[in-house]
C-alpha positions in Angstrom: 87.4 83.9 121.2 88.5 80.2 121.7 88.0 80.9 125.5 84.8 82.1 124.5 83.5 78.9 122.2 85.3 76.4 124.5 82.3 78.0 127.7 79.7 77.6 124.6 81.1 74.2 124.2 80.4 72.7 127.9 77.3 74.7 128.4 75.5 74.4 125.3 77.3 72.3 122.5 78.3 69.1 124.2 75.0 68.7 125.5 73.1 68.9 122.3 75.5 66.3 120.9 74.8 64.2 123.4 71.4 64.0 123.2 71.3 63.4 119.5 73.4 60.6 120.3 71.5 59.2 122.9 67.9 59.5 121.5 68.3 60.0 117.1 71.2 57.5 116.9 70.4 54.1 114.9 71.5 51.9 112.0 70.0 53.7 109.3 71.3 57.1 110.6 74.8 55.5 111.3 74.4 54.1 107.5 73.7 57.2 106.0 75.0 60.4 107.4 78.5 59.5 106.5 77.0 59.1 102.9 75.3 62.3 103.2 78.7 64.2 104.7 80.7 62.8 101.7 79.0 65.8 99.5 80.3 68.6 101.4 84.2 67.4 101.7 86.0 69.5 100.3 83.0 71.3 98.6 83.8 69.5 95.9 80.6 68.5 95.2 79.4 71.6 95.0 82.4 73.3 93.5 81.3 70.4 90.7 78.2 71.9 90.5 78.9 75.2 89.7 81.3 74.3 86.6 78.5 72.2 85.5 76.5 75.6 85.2 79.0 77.5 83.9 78.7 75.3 81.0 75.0 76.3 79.7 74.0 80.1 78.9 71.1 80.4 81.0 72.7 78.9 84.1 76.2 80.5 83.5 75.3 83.6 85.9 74.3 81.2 88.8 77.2 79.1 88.3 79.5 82.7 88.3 77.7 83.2 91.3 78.2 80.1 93.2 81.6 79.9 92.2 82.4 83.4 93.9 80.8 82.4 97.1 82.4 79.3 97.2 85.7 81.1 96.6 84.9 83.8 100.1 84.1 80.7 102.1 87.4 79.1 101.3 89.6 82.0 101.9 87.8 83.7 104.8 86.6 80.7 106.7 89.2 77.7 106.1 92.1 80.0 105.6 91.6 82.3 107.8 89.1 81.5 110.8 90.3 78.0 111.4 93.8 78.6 112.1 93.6 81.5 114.2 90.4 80.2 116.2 92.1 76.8 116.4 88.9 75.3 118.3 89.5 71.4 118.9 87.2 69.0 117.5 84.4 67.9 119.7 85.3 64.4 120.3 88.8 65.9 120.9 87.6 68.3 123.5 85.4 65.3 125.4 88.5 63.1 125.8 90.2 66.0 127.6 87.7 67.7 129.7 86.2 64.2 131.0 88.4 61.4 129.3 85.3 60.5 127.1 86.3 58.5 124.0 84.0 59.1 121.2 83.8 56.1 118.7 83.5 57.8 115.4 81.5 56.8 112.3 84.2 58.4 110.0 88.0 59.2 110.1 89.1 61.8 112.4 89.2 65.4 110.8 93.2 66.8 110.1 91.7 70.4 110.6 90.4 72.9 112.9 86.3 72.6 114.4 85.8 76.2 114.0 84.0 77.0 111.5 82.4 73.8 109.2 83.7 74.1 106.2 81.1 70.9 104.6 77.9 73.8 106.3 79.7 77.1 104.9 80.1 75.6 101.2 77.2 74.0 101.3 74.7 76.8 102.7 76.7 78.9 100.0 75.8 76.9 96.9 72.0 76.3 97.8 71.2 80.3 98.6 72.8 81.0 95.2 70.5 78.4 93.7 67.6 79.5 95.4 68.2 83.3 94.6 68.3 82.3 90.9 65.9 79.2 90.5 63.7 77.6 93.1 63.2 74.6 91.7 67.4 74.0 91.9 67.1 75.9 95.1 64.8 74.1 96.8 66.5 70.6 96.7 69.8 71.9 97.1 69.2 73.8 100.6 67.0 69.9 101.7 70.6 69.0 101.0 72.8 71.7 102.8 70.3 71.3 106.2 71.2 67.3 105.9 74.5 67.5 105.2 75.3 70.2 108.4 73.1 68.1 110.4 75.2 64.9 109.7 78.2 67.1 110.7 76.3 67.2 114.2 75.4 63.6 114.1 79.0 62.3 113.1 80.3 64.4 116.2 82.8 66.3 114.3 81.0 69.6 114.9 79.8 71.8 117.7 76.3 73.0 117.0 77.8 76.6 117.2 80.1 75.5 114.5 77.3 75.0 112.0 74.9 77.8 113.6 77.7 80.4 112.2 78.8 78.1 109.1 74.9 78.1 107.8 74.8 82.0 108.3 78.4 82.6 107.1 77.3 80.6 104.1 74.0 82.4 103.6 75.9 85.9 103.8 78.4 84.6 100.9 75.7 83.1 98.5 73.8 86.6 99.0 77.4 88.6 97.9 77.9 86.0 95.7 75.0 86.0 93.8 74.9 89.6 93.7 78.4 90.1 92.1 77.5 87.8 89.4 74.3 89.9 88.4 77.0 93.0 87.7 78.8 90.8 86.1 78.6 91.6 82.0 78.5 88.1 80.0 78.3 87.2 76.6 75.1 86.2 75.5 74.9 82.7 73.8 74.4 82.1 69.9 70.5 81.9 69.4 69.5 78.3 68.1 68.1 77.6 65.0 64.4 78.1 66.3 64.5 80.6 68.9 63.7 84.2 68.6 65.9 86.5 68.0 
């Protein structure tokens, strides 16, 4: 499979990272996407999220939800995928195919390229939002798009990278989501005025 992504890599990926450097770069962008990347590391910010929802009755499904996707992205992609694809970082794989230094905006990465783990967590939080309110949904997945973009833009991700992280993601908020609706939960005491 490496062999595989490393043909993508020179044929389609480099290429594409290239020209978002050489015609979307500038101070704003070089300002603000490593501001933007800060809320997927980790998922944290997400993870966050979900605990925050857990909190309140009518958002504790979504919360279940987002916490269950967030926990299949972690095993199956970071745990699993990244050590046995082992793909090398972009920036890594430029300085060895053409001795190309890349000057980074952010710290190198200590993991694996394959697959983004900031797109996956990310893409997995927002479709869970989305399936249960739109109007959490919809700013959430504005999020997700900019914060896998900036992956691109910081050069710490192929584009196939994020192409399969944003569908992996999707697949996991889906499954999610729908184990948290067969999921029996208390119901929350009524409050003083609401029906019962």
């Amino acid at each position: 499979m490496l062999g595989m992504l490393n043909a993508l890599a020179v044929s389609f990926d480099l290429p594409i990272l290239d020209w978002i450097q050489a015609h979307l770069q500038s101070g704003f962008l070089d300002f603000i996407m490593p501001i933007i990347t800060l809320f997927g590391d980790g998922g944290i910010f997400w993870i966050a999220c979900a605990v925050i929802l857990l909190f309140f009755p009518k958002t504790r499904r979504t919360g279940l939800g987002m916490g269950f996707a967030l926990l299949m992205g972690l095993v199956i992609c970071n745990m699993i995928l990244k050590p046995i694809v082992a793909r090398p970082r972009p920036y890594d794989l430029q300085m060895t195919l053409y001795g190309r230094e890349i000057l980074l905006l952010i710290g190198r990465q200590s993991d694996f390229s394959f697959p983004s783990g900031h797109t996956i967590a990310s893409f997995e939080a927002c479709t869970v939002l989305m399936l249960s309110d739109k109007r959490l949904g919809i700013p959430a997945t504005i999020l997700a798009i900019l914060i896998a973009f900036s992956r691109l833009y910081l050069y710490v991700h192929y584009p196939t990278d994020v192409i399969f992280s944003l569908l992996a993601g999707t697949l996991f908020g889906i499954l999610g989501y729908t184990i948290a609706q067969h999921i029996p939960l208390p119901e929350g005491k009524k409050g003083r005025f609401e029906s019962r």
